[in-house]
FITOR-950262 format. One record per atom (N, C-alpha, C): x, y, z; residue in three letters. Coordinates in steps of 0.001 Angstrom, whole numbers, padded with zeros to 6 digits, always signed. Layout:
BEGIN
XYZALA ...
***
This chain:
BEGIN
+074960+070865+053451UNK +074092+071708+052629UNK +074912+072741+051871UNK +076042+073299+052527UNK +076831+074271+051769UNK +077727+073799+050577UNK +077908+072312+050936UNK +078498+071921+049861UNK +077510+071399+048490UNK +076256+070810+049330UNK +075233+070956+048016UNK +074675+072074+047491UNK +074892+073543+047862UNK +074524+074427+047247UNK +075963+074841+046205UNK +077162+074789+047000UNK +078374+075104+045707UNK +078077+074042+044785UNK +077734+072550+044776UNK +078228+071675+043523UNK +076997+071900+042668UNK +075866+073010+043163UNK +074281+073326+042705UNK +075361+074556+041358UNK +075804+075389+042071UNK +076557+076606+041066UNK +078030+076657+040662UNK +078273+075054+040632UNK +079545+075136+039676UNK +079275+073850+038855UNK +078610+072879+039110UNK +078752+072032+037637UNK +076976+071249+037673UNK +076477+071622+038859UNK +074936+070775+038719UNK +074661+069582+039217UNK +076123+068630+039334UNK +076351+067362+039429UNK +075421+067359+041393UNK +074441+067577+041612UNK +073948+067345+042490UNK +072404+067143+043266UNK +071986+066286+043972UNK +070425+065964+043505UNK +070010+067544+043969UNK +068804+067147+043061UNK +067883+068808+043046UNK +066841+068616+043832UNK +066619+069952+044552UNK +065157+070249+044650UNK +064157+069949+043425UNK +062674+069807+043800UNK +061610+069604+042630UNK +061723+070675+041908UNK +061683+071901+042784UNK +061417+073122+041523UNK +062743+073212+040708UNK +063974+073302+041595UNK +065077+073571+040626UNK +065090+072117+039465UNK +064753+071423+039764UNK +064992+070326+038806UNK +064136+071035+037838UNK +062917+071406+038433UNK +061708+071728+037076UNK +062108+072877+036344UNK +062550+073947+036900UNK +063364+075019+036583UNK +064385+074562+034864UNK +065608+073617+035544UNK +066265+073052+035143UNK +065996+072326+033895UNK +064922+071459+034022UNK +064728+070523+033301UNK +063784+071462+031914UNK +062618+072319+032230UNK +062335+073272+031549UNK +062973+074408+030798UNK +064190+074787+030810UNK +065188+075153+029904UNK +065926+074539+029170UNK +066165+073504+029735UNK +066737+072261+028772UNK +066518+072365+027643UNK +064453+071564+027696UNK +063742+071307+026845UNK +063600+072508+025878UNK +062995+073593+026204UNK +062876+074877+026144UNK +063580+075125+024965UNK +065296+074858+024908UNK +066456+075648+024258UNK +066705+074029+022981UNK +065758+073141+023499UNK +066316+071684+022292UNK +065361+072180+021343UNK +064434+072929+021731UNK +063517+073737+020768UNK +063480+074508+019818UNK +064782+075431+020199UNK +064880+076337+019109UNK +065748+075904+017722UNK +065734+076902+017154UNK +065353+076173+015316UNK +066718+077620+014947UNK +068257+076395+014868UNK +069406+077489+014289UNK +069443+077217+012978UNK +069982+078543+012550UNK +069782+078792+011428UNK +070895+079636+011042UNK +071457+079367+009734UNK +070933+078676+008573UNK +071322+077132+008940UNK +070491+076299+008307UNK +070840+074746+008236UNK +071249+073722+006716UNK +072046+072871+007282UNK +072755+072607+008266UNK +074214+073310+009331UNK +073979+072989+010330UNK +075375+073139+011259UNK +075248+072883+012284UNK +076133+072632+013449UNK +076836+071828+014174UNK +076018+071328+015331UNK +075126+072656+015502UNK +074258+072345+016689UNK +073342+071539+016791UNK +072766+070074+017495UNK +071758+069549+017131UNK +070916+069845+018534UNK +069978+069081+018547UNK +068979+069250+019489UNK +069834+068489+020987UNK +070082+067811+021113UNK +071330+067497+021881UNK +072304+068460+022510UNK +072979+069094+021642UNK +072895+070175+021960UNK +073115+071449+022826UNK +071611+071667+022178UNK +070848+073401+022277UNK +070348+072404+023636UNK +069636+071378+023796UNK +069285+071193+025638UNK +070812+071063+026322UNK +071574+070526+026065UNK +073043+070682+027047UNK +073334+072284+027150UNK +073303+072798+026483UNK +073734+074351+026906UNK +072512+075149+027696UNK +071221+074612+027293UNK +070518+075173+028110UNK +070152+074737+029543UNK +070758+073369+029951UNK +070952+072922+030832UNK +072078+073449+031622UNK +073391+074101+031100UNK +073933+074656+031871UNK +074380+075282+032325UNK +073560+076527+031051UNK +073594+078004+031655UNK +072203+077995+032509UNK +071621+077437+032964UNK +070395+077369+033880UNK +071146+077190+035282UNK +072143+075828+035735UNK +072469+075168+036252UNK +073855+076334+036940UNK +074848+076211+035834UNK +076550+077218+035462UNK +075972+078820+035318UNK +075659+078704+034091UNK +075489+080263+033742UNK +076347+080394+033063UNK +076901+079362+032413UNK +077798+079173+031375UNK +078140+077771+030648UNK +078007+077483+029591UNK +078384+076526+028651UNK +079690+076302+027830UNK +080630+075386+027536UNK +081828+075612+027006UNK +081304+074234+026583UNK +082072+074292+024537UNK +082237+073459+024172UNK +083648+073364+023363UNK +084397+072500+022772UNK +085285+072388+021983UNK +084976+072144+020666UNK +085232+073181+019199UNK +085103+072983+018552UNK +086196+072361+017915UNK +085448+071384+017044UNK +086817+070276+015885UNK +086330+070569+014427UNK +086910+070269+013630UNK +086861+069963+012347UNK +087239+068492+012278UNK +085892+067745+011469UNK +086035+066538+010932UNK +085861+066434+009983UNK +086763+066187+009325UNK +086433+066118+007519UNK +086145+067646+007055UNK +085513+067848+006507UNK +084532+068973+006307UNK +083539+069261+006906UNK +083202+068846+008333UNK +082231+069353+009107UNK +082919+069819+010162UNK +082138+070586+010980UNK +082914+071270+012656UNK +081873+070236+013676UNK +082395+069736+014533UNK +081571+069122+015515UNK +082017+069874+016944UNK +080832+069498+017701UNK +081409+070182+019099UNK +081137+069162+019915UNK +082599+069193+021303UNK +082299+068275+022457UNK +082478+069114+023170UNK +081628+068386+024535UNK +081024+069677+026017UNK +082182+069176+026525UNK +082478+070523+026847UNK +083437+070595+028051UNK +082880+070796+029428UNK +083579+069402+030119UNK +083484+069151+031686UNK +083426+070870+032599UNK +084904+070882+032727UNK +085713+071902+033507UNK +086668+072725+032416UNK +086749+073715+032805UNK +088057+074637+031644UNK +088751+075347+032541UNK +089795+075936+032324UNK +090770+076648+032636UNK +090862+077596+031659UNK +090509+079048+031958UNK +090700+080560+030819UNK +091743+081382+031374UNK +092904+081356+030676UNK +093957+082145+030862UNK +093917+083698+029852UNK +094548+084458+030572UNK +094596+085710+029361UNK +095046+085422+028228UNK +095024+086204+027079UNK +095199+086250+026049UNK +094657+084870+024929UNK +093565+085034+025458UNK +092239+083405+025117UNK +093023+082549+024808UNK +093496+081665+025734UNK +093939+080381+026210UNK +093049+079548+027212UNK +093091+078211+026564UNK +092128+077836+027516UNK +093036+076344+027147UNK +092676+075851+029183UNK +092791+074302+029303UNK +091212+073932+029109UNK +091273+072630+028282UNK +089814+072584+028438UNK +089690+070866+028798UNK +089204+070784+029613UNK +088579+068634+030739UNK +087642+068685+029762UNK +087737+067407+028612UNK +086347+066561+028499UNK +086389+065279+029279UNK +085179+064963+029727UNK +084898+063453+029915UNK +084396+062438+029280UNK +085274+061636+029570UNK +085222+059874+028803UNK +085126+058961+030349UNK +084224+058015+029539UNK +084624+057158+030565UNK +085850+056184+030761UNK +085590+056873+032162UNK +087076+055853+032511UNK +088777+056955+032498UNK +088208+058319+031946UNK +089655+059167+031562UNK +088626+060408+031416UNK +089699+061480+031340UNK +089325+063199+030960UNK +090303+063322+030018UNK +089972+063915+029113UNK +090707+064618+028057UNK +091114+065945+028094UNK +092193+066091+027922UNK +092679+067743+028215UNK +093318+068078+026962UNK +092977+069467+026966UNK +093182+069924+025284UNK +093703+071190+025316UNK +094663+071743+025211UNK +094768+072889+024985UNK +094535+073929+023770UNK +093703+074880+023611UNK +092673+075556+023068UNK +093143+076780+023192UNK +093015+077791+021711UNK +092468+078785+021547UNK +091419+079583+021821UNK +090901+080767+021981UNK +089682+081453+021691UNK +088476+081177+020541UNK +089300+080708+019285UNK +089080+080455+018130UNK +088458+079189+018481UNK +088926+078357+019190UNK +088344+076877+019002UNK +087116+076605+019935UNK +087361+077444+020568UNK +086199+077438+021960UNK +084749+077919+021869UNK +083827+077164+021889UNK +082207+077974+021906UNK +081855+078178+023615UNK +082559+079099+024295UNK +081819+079782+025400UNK +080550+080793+025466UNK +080024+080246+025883UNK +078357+080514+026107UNK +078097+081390+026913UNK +077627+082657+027703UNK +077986+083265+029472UNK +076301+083899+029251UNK +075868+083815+030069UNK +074502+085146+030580UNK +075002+085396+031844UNK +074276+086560+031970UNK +074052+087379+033357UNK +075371+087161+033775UNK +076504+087889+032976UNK +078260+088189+033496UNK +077974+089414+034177UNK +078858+089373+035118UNK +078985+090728+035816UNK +079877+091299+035088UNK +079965+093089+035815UNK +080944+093771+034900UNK +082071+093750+035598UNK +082309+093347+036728UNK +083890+092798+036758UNK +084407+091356+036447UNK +083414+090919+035954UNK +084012+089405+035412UNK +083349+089189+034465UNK +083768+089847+033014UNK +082213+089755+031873UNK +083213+088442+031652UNK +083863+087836+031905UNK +084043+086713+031242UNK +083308+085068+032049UNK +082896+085662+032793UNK +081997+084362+033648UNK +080869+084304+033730UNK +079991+083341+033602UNK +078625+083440+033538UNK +078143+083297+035093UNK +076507+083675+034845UNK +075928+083458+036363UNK +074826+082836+036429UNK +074303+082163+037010UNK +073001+081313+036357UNK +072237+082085+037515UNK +070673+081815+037271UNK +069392+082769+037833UNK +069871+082305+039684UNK +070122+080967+039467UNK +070090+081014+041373UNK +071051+081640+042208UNK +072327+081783+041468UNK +073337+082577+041952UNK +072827+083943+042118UNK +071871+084943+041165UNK +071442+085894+041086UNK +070028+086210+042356UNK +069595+085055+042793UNK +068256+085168+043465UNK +068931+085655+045075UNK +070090+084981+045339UNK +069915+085131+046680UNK +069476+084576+047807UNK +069213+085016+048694UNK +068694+083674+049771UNK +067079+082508+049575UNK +066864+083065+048327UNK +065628+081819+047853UNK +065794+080142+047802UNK +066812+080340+047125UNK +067051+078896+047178UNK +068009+078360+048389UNK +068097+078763+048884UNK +068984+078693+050121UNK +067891+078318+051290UNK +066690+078892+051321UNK +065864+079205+052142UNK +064703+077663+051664UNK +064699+077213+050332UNK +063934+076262+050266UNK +065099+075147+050383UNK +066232+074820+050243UNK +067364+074100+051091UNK +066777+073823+052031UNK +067053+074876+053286UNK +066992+075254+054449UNK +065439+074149+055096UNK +064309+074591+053920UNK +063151+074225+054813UNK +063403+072146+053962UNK +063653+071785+053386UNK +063403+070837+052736UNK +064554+069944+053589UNK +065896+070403+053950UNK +066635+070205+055269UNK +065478+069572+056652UNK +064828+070846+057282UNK +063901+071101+058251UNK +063035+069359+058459UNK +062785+069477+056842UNK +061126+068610+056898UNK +062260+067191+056585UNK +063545+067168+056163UNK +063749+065972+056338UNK +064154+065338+057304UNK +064575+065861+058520UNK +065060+065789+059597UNK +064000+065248+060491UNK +062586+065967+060389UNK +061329+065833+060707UNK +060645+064290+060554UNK +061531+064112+059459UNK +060808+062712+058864UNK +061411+061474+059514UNK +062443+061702+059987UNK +063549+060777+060660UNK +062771+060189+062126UNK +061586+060878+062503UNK +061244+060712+063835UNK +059631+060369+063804UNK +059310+060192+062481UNK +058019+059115+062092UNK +058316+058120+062518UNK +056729+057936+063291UNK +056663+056865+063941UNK +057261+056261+064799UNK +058180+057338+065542UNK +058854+056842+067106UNK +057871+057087+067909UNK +058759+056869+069012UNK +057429+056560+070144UNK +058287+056371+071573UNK +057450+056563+073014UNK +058025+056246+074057UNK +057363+055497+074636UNK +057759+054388+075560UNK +056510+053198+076248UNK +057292+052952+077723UNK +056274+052981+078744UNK +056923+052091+079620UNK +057837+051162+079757UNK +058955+051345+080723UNK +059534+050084+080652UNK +059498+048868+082127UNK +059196+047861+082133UNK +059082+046858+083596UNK +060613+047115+084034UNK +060732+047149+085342UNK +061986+047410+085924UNK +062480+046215+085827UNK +061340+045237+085836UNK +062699+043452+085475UNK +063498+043423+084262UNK +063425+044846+083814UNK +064822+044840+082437UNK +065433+045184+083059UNK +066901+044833+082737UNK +068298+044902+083135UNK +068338+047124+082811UNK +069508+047148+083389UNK +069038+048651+083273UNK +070161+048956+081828UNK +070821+047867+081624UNK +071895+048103+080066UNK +070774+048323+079022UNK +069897+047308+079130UNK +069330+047250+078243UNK +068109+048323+077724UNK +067673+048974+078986UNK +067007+050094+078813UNK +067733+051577+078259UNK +068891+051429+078899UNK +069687+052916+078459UNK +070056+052255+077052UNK +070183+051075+076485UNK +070896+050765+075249UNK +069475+050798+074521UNK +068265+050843+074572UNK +066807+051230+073752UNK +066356+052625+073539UNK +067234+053680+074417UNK +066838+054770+074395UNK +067635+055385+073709UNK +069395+055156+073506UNK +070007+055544+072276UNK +069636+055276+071110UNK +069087+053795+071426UNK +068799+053660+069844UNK +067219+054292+069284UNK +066365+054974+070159UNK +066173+055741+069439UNK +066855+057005+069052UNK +067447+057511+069349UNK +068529+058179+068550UNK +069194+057813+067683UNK +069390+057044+067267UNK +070397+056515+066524UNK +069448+055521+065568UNK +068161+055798+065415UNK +066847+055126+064219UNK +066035+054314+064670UNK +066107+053582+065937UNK +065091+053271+066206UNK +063776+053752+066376UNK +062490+052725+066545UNK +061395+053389+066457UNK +060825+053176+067800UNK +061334+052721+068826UNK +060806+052325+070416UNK +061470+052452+070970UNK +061415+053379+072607UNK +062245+053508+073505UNK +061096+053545+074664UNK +061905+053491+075895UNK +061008+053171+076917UNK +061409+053505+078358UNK +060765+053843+079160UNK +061038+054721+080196UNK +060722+053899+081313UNK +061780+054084+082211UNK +061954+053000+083551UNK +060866+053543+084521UNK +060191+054723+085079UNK +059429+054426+085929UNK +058848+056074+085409UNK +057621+056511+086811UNK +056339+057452+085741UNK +057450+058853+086432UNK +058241+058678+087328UNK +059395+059719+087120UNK +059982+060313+085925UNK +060623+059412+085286UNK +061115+059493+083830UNK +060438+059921+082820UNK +059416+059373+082901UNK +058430+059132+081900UNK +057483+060775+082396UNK +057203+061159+083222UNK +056996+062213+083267UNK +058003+063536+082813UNK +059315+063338+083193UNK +060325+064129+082652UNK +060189+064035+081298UNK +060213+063125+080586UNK +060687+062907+078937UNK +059158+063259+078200UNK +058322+063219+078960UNK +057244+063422+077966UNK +056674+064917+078519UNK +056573+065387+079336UNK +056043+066639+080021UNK +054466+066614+080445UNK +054132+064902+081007UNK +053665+064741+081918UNK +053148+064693+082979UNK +051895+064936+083683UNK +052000+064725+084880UNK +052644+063512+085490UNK +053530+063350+086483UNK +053975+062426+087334UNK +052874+061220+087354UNK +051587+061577+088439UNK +050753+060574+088201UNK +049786+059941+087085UNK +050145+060519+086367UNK +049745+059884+085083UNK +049539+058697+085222UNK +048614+057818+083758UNK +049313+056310+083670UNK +050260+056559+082419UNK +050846+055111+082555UNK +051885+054818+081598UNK +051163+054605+080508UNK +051404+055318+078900UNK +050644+055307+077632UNK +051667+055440+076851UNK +051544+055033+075502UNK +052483+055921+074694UNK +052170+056819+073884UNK +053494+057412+073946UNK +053961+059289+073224UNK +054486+059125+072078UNK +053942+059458+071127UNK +054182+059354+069921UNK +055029+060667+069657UNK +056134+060547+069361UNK +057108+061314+068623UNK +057141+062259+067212UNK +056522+061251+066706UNK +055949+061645+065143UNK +055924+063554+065602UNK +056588+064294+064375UNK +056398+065666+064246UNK +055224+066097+063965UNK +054274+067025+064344UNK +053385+067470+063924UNK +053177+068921+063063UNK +053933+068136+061581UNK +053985+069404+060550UNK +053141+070419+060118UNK +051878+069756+060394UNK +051074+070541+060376UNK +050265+072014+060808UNK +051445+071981+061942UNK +051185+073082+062737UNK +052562+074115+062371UNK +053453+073408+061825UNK +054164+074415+061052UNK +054194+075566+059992UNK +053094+074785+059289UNK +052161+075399+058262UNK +053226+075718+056988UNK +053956+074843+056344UNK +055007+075387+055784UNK +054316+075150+054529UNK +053435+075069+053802UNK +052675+074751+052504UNK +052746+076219+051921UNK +052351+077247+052824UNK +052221+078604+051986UNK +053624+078795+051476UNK +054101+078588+052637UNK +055824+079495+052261UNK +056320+078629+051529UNK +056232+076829+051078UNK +057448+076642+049576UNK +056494+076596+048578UNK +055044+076920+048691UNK +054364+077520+047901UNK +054793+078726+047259UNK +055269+079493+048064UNK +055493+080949+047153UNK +056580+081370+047027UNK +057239+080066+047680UNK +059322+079652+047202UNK +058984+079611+046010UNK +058271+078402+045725UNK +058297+077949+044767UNK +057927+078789+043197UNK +056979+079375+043452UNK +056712+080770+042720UNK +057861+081978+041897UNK +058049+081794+043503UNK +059305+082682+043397UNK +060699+082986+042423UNK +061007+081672+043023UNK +062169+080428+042087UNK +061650+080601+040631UNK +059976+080215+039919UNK +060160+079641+038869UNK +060363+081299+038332UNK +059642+082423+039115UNK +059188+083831+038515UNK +061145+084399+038196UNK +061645+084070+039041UNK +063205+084697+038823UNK +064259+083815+037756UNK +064127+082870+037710UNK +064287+081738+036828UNK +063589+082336+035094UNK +062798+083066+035375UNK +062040+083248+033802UNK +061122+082613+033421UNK +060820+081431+034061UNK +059299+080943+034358UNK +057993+081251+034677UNK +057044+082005+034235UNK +055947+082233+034690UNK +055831+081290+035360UNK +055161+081442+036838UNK +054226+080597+037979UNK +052817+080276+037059UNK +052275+080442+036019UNK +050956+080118+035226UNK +051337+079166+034127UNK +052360+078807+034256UNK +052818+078151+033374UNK +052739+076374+033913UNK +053235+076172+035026UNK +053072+075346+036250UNK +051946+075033+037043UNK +050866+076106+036927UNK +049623+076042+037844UNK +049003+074528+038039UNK +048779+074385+039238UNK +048019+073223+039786UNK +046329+073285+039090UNK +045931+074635+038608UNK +044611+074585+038690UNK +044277+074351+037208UNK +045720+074049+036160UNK +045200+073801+034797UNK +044524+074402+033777UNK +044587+075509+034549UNK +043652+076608+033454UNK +044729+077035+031728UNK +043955+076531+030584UNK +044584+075981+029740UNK +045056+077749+029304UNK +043896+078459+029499UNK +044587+079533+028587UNK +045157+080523+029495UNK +045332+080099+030580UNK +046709+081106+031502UNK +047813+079985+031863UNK +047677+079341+030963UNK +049071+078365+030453UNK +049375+078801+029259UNK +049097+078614+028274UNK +048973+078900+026938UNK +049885+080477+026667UNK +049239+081230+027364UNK +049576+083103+027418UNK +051075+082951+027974UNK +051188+082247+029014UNK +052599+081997+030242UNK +053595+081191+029654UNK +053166+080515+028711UNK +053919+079726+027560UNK +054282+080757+026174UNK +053774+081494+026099UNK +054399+082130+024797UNK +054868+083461+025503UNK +054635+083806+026601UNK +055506+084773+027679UNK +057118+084374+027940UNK +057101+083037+028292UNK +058408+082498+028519UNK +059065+082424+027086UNK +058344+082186+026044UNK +059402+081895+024692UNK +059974+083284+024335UNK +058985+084213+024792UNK +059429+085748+024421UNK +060075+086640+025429UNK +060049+086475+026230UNK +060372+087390+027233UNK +061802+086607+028011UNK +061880+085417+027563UNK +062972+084573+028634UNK +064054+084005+027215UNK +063567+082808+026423UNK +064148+081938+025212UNK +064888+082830+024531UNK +064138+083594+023711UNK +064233+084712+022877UNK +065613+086161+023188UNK +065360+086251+024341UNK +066421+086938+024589UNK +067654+086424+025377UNK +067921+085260+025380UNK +068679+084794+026298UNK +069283+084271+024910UNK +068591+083662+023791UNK +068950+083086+022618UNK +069962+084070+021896UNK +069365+085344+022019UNK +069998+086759+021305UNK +071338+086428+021755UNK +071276+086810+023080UNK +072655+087373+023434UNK +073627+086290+023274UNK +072930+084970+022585UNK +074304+083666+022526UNK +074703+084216+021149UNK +074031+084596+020206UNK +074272+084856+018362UNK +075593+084976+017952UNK +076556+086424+019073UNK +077414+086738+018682UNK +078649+085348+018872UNK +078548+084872+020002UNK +080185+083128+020176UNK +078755+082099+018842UNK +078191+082066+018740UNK +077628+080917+018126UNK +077925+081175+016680UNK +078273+082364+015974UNK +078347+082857+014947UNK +079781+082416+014575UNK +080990+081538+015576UNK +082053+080781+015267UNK +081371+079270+013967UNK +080216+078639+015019UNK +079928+077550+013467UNK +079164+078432+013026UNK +078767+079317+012145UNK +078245+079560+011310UNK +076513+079731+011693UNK +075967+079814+012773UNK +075037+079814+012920UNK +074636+081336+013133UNK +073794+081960+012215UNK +073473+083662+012652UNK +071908+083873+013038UNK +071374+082576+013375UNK +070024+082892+014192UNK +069459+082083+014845UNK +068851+082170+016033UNK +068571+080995+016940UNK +066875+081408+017158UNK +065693+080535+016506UNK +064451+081301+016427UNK +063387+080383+017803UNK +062630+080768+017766UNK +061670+080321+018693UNK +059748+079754+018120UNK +060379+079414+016724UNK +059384+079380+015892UNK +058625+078232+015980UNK +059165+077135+016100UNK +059051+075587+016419UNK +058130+075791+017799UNK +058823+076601+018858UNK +058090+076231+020305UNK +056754+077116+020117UNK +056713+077839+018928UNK +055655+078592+019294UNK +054697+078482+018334UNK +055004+077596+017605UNK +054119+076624+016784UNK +053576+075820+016716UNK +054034+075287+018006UNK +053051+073997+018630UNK +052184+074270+019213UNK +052155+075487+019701UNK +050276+075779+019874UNK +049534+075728+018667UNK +048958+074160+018261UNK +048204+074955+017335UNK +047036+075175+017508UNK +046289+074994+018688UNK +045090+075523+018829UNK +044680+076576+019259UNK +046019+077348+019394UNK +046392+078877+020215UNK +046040+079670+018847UNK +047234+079017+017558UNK +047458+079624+016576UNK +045972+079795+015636UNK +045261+079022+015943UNK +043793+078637+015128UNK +042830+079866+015613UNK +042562+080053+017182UNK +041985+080884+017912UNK +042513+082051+017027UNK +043789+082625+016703UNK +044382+083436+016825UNK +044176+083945+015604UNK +044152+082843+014921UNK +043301+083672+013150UNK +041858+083764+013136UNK +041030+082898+013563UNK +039787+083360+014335UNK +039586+084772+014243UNK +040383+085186+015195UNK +040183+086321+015577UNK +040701+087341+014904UNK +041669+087364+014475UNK +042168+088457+013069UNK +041096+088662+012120UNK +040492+087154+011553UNK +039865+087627+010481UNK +038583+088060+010916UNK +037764+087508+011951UNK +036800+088236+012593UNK +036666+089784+012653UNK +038305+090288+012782UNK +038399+091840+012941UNK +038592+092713+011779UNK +038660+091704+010851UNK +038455+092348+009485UNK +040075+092191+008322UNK +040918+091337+009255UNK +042249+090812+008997UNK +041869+089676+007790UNK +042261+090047+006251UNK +042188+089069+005238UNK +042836+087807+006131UNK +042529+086840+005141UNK +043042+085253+006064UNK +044290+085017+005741UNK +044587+085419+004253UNK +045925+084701+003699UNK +046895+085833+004499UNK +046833+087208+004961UNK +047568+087863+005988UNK +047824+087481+007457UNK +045928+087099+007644UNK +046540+086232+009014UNK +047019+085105+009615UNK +046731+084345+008496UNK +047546+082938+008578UNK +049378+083435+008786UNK +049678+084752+007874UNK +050938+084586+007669UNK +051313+085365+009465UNK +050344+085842+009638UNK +050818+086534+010905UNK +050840+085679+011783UNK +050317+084693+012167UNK +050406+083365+013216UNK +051670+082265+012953UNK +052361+082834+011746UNK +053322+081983+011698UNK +053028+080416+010347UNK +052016+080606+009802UNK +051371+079122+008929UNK +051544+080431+007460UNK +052375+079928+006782UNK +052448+080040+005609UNK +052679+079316+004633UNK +052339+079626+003225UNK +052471+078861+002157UNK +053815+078119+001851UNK +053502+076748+001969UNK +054555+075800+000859UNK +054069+075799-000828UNK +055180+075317-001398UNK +055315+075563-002638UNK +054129+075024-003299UNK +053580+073705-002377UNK +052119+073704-003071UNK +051004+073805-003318UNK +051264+075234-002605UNK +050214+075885-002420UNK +049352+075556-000742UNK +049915+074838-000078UNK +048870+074208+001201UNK +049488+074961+002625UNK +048825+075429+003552UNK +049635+076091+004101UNK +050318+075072+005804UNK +051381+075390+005715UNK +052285+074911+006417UNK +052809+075569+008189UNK 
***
């Protein structure tokens, strides 16, 4: 587990929990969204989800910038090496080989959020920052798999006309995955099950009874937790579907999470030429948010051709609004 939580905060390369995947997978998408500007340049939607995949994941993104022809292209860098005086080794991967490049400051698009101030040069992604949360839904998802290993075992009588190899060799193997083991007389069988002695011989089902663990609340409000520190509204995710405390939790996250996380990339992204990263696209696809939303302006006495422009739908050149 300790080693799946380091390969969780240094490159990602490791299976996820549901939420961190959802976490994960929701910034991705999130950041293939936003709309750089001016266009054209280098960044495509490809991308804006790889970097937002791994400053979610890293808490930092590195790419290598090239010049081809007259365009700049960028390839993701694997692993890097940052020496003083901005030097950098930088690993891409190919299949079959890594490419190593040695790099300038100049050539490099390093990406960082949430740097500390003794290492503003390293990024930190939200789970490194949470603390024992994700550690703790590890921990229980560990618990319940371990739990699962012992579905549908069981203990049964055994006739003493078995050889006695063969009985001690049925009882390791439930240990070792089997699903039947069996107990030589109501001695045993009282010991191993916590039995009365005179009992009859029945079988004891092994199977865990999770239910009495009650662990639904608590990765319930892991889970919460995770998406709320992550920058995720929990209403955004709701089981209960309520469209317009989705809707509100959706243009919360583009503003309060996208938006400023987008900011603070402007200044390294401003190497290709890009001086704005908008959130206009993700927040334009509400359009039945955006419809409500002039509704209601002009209801309040808001001319239309103002509130159209305030929802973001303004005039194209031919006149139709866009």
């Amino acid at each position: 587990m300790a080693g799946r939580r380091a390969g969780v905060l240094s490159d990602g390369a490791v299976p996820l929990s549901a939420t961190v995947a959802t976490i994960a997978g929701t910034w991705s998408r999130a950041f293939a969204m936003l709309d750089a500007n001016p266009d054209p340049n280098p960044l495509t939607a490809a991308h804006l989800a790889a970097i937002g995949l791994d400053l979610c994941l890293r808490g930092q993104s590195c790419f290598h910038i090239r010049v081809e022809g007259s365009d700049l292209s960028l390839h993701r860098v694997a692993y890097w090496d940052q020496f003083a005086g901005g030097r950098f080794h930088l690993h891409i991967a190919h299949p079959h080989q890594t490419e190593t490049i040695r790099a300038l400051a100049g050539e490099v698009l390093m990406l960082t959020i949430n740097s500390p101030a003794n290492a503003p040069w390293q990024g930190r992604p939200p789970f490194q920052m949470m603390g024992g949360s994700p550690r703790l839904m590890a921990d229980i998802e560990r618990a319940v798999a371990g739990a699962v290993d012992w579905v549908g075992r069981g203990v049964l009588p055994f006739p003493d006309a078995v050889p006695e190899e063969q009985q001690n060799a049925a009882i390791r193997g439930l240990k070792g995955g089997g699903m039947l083991a069996t107990i030589r007389s109501k001695a045993d069988f009282a010991t191993s099950t916590g039995s009365n002695r005179a009992s009859e011989f029945r079988r004891v089902e092994l199977t865990p009874d999770l239910e009495q663990a009650d662990l639904n609340p608590t990765v319930d409000q892991l889970h919460n937790r995770l998406l709320a520190a992550a920058g995720i509204p929990p209403a955004l995710l709701t089981p209960s579907g309520n469209a317009g405390a989705m809707r509100e939790a959706y243009r919360l996250f583009c503003l309060q999470t996208v938006e400023p996380l987008a900011r603070t990339l402007l200044p390294e992204l401003s190497k290709i030429g890009v001086m704005s990263l908008s959130t206009r696209s993700m927040l334009s696809a509400d359009v039945a948010g955006r419809a409500r939303a002039v509704g209601t302006l002009v209801g309040a006495g808001v001319p239309l051709d103002q509130a159209m422009q305030l929802v973001g739908w303004g005039k194209a050149d031919g006149g139709a609004y866009e």
